[in-house]
C-alpha positions as CSV (number, residue, x, y, z in Angstrom):
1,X,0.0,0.0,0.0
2,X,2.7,2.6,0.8
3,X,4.4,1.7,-2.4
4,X,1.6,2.3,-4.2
5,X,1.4,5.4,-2.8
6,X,4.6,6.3,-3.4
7,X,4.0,5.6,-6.7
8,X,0.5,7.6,-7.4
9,X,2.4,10.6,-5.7
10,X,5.4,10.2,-8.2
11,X,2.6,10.4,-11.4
12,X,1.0,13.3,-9.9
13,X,3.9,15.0,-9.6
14,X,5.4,14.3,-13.2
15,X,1.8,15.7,-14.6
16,X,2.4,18.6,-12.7
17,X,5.5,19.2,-14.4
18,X,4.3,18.5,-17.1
19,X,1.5,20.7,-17.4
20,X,3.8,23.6,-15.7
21,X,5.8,23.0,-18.7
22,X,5.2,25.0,-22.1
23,X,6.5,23.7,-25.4
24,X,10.3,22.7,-25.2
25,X,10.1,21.9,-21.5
26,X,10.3,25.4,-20.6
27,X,8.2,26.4,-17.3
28,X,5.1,29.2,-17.5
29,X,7.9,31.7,-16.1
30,X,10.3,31.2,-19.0
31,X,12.9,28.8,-17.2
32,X,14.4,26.1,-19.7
33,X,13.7,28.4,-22.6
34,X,16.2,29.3,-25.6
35,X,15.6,32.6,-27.1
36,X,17.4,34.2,-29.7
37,X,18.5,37.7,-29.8
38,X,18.0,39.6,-33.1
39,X,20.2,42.4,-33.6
40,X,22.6,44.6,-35.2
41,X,26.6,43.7,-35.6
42,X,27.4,46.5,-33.5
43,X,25.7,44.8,-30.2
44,X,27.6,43.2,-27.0
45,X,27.3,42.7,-23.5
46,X,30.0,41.3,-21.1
47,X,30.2,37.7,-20.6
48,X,29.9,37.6,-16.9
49,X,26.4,40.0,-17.5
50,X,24.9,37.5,-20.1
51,X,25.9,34.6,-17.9
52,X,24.6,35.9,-14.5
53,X,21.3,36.3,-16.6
54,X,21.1,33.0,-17.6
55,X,21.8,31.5,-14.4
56,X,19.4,33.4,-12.9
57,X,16.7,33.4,-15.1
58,X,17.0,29.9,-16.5
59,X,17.0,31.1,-19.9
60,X,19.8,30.7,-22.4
61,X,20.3,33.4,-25.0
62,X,21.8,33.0,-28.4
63,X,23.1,36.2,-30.3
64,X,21.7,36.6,-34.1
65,X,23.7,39.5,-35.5
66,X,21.8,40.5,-38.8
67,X,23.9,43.1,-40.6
68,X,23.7,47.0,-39.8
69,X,20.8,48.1,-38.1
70,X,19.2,49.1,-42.0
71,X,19.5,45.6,-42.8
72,X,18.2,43.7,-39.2
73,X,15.1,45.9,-39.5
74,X,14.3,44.6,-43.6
75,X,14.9,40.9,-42.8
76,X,12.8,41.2,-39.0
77,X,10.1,42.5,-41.4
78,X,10.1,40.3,-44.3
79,X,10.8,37.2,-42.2
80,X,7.7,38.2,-39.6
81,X,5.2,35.4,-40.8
82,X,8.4,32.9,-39.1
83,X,10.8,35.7,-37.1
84,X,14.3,34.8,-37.1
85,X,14.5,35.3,-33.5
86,X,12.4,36.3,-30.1
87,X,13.5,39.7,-29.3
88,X,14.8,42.4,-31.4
89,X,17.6,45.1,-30.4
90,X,18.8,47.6,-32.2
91,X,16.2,49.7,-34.3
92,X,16.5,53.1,-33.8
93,X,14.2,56.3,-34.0
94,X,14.8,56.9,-37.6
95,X,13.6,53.2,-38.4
96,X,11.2,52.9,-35.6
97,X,8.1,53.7,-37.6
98,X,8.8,51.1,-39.8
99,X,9.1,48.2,-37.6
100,X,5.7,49.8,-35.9
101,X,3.5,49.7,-39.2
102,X,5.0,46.7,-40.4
103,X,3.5,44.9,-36.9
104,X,6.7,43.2,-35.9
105,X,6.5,43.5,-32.6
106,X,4.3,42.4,-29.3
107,X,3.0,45.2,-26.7
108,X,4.9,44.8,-23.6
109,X,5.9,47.6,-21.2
110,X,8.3,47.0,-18.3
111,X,8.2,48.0,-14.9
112,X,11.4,49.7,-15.5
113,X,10.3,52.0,-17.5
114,X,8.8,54.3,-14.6
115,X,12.9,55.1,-14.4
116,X,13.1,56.0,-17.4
117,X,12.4,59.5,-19.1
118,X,9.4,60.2,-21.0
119,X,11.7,61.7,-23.8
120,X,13.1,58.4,-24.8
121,X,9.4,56.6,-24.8
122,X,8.6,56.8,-28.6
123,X,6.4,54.3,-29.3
124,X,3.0,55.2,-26.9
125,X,1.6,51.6,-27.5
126,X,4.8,50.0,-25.8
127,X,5.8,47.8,-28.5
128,X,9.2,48.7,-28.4
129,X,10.9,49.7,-25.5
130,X,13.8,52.4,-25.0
131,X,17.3,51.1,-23.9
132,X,20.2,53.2,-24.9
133,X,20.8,56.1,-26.9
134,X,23.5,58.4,-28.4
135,X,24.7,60.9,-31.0
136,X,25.4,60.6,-34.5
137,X,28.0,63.5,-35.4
138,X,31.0,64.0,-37.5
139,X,34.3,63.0,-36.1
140,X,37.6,64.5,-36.6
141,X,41.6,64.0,-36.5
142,X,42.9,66.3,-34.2
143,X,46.6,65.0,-35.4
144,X,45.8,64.8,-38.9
145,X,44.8,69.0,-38.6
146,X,47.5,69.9,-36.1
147,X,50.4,68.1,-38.8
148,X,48.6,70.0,-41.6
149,X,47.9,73.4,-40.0
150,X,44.2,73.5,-40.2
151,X,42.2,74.4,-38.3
152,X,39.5,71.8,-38.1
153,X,36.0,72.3,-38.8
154,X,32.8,73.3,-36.4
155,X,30.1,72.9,-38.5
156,X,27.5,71.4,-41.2
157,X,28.3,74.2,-43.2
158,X,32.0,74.1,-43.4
159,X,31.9,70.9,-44.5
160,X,31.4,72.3,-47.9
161,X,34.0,74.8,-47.7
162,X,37.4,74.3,-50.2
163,X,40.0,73.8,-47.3
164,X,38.2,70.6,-46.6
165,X,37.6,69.1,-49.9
166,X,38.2,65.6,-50.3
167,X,38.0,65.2,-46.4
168,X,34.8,63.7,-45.5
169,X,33.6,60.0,-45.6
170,X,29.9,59.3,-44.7
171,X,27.8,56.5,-45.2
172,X,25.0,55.3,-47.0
173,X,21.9,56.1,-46.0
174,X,20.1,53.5,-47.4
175,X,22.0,50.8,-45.8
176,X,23.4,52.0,-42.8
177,X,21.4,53.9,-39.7
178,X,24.3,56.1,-39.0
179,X,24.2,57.6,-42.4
180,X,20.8,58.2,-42.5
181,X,20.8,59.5,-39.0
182,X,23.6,61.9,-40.6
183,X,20.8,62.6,-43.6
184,X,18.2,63.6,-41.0
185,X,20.4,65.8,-39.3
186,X,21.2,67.8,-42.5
187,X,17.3,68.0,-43.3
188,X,16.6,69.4,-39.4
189,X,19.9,72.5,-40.3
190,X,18.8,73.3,-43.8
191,X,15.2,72.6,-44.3
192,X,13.0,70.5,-46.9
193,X,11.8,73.2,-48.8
194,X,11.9,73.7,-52.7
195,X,15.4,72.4,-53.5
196,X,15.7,74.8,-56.2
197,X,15.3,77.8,-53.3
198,X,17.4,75.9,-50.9
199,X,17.1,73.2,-48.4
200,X,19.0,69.7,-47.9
201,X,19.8,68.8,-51.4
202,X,21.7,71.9,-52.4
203,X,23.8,71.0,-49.4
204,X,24.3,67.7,-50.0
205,X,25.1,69.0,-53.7
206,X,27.8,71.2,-52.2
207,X,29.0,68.5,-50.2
208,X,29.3,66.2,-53.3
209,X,31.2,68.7,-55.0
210,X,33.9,69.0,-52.3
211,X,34.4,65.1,-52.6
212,X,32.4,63.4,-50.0
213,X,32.8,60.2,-49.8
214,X,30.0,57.3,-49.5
215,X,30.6,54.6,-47.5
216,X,28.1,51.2,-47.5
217,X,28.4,51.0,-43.5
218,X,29.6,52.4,-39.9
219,X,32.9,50.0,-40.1
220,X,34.0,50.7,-43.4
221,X,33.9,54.2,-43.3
222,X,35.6,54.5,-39.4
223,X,38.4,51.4,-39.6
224,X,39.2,51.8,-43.2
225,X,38.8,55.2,-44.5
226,X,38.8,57.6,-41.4
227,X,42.5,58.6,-41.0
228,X,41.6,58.5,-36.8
229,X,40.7,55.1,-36.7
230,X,43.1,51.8,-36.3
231,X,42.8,51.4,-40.4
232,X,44.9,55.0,-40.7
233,X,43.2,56.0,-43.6
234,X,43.3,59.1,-45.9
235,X,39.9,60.8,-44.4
236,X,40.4,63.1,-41.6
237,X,36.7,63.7,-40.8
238,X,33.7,60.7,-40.5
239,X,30.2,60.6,-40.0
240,X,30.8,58.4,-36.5
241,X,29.3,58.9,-32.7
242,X,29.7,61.7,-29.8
243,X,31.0,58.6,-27.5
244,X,33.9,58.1,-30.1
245,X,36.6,60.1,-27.4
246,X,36.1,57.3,-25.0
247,X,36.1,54.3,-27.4
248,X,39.4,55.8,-29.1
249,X,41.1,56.3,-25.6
250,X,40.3,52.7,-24.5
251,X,41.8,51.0,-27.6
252,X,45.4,52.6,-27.4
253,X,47.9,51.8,-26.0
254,X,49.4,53.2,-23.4
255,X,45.9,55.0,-23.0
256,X,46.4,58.4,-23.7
257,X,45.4,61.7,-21.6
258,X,43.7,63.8,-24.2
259,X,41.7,61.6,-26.7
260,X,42.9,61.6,-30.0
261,X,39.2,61.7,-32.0
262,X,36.8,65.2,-31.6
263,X,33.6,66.0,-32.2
264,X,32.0,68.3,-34.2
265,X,29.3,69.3,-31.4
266,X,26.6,71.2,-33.9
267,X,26.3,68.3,-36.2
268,X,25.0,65.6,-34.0
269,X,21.5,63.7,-34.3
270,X,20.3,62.2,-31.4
271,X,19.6,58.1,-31.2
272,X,17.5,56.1,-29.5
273,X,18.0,52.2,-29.8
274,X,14.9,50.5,-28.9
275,X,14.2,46.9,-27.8
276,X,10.8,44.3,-28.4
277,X,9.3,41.2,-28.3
278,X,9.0,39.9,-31.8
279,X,5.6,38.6,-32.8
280,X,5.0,35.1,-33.1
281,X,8.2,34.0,-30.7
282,X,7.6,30.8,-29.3
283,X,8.9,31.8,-25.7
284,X,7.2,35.4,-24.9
285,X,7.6,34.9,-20.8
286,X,11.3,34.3,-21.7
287,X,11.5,36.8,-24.3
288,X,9.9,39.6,-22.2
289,X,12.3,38.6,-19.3
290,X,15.2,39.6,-21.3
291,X,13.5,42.9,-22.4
292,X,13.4,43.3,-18.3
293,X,17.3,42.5,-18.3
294,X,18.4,45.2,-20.9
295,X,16.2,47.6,-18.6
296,X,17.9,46.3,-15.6
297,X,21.1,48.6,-14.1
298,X,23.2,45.9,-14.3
299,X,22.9,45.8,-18.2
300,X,22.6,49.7,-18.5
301,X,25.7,50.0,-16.6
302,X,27.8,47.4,-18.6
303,X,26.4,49.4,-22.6
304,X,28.7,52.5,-22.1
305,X,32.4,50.4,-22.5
306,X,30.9,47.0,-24.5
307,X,28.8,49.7,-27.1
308,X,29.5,52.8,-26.6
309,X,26.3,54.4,-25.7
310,X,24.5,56.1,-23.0
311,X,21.9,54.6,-20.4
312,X,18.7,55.2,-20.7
313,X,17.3,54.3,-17.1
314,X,18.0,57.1,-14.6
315,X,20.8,57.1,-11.9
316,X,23.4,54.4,-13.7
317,X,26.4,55.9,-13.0
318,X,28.7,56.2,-16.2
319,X,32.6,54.5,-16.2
320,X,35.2,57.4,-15.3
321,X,36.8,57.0,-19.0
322,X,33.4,58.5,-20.2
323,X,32.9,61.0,-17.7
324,X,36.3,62.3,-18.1
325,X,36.3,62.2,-22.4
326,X,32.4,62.1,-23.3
327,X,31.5,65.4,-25.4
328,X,27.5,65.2,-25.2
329,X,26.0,68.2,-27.2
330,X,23.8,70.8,-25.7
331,X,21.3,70.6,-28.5
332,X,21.2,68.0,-31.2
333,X,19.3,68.4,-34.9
334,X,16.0,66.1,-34.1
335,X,13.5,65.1,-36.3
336,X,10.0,63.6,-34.9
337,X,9.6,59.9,-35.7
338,X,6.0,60.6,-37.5
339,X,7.8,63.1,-39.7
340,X,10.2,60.4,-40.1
341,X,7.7,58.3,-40.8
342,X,6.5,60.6,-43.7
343,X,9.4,61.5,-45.3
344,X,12.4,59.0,-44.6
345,X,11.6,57.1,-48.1
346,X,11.6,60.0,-49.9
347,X,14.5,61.4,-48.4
348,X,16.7,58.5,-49.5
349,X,15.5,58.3,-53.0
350,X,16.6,62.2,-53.3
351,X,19.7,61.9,-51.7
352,X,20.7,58.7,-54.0
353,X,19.7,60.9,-57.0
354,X,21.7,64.2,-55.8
355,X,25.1,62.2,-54.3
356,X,25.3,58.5,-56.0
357,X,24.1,59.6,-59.3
């Protein structure tokens, strides 16, 4: 009798299991799950972060790196009927609107988010959530102008003047997020009025004449053809990030007191990176978990020195390499996502027609 018993408890318990268990033997909070991350190349965390994650949570997280951010956002949305992975990171505000129409992601909002600022909280629906952001801007040299004698640039506009012709690398804005970040900045300093009265693409013409150059992506453009960078190249100035003082200091060797990259401080865009639960994952406790995580300090605190950007959450305390060489703009050149929205198409196909062709 008591070994039958024993053995009636034993079933009971293995249905309970069981039934506590959702598809791939993960539990209704997530544990036992494998989610994928959908992202951008230019994402990382720590290894003891991730790890500490997964031990805690139970969930294991594999790292999908789709391409620049352009290029993560087109395949999340043409692979949405069968998504390539449970979250997405790495869409931005000038792609945000997008993602949003094309109904790629779930509605989730975090707790966290009560920490965070209402400026950073695009989407009012919550289907993507805020976790880092950052400034586009041009970069410069400051060796490459002291050896020559010029005086570097401080704005949009002398970026078309002759003392910095063939100067300038950019990227395309088509297929990289920084570029068309750059291409929204140059709309919000010169307008979108009648180009034949003025506005962005009589800039952009000026710019082409003075021998811009168009890059595909972020990496070709700062490691190969931006004379600052580790590739030494020709180009003393590069559509790159307001974090790239910190980044530069941190790779040389012996670290350096002054850091060898500025930024041109009335050329920057603001960016937001955004985070969501793609539609149709097979694991939403788990995936919504590890929305929690990116929100979590731990994770805010560890962005600034794995990708260079800023914490969204309030009172996460920045590494002293940033505080010290960080140059944050005042003011940047923003552009609301709906006019975004309305426009960014358009936009492209006029700057490929005045620069590529």
């Amino acid at each position: 009798m008591k070994r039958w018993t024993i053995c009636v408890a034993a079933v009971v318990a293995l249905a309970g299991l069981a039934a506590a268990c959702g598809r791939g033997g993960t539990t209704q909070d997530g544990r036992g799950a494998t989610i994928t991350l959908l992202t951008h190349d230019s994402f990382a965390v720590s290894k003891p972060v991730l790890q500490q994650f997964e031990q805690q949570s139970g969930i294991k997280v594999k790292v999908l790196h789709a391409g620049d951010a352009g290029k993560m956002v087109n395949q999340a949305i043409l692979t949405k009927d069968k998504p390539l992975g449970d979250v997405l990171f790495g869409v931005d505000n000038t792609l945000l609107t997008r993602a949003l129409q094309a109904g790629i992601f779930e509605s989730y909002r975090p707790a966290a988010l009560a920490g965070v600022p209402a400026t950073y909280q695009l989407d009012t629906k919550d289907r993507a959530v805020p976790i880092d952001y950052g400034h586009v801007c041009v970069n410069y040299d400051k060796a490459w102008y002291s050896d020559h004698g010029i005086t570097p640039p401080t704005s949009l506009q002398d970026l078309t003047k002759p003392q910095y012709k063939n100067q300038l690398v950019v990227e395309d804005p088509s297929t990289s997020s920084t570029g068309l970040a750059f291409l929204i900045a140059t709309v919000a300093a010169n307008g979108d009025g009648d180009p034949k009265v003025g506005g962005w693409q009589p800039y952009w013409q000026r710019l082409r004449a003075n021998g811009v150059k168009v890059d595909e992506g972020w990496d070709q453009a700062y490691d190969t053809d931006f004379s600052g960078s580790a590739g030494k190249g020709p180009r003393p100035l590069v559509v790159s990030y307001a974090s790239s003082p910190p980044a530069e200091v941190l790779a040389a060797k012996p670290e350096p007191t002054v850091a060898p990259t500025g930024v041109l401080l009335d050329t920057c865009f603001r960016q937001v990176e955004l985070a969501g639960v793609l539609k149709g994952t097979k694991h939403p406790k788990a995936a919504r978990t590890f929305v929690d995580f990116m929100l979590s300090k731990r994770f805010q605190a560890d962005m600034p020195l794995e990708m260079y950007v800023y914490p969204v959450v309030d009172g996460v305390a920045l590494p002293p390499v940033f505080q010290k060489f960080s140059e944050i703009p005042t003011q940047s050149l923003d552009v609301a996502p709906a006019r975004i929205a309305q426009d960014r198409d358009r936009w492209i196909q006029e700057w490929t027609s005045t620069v590529l062709r």
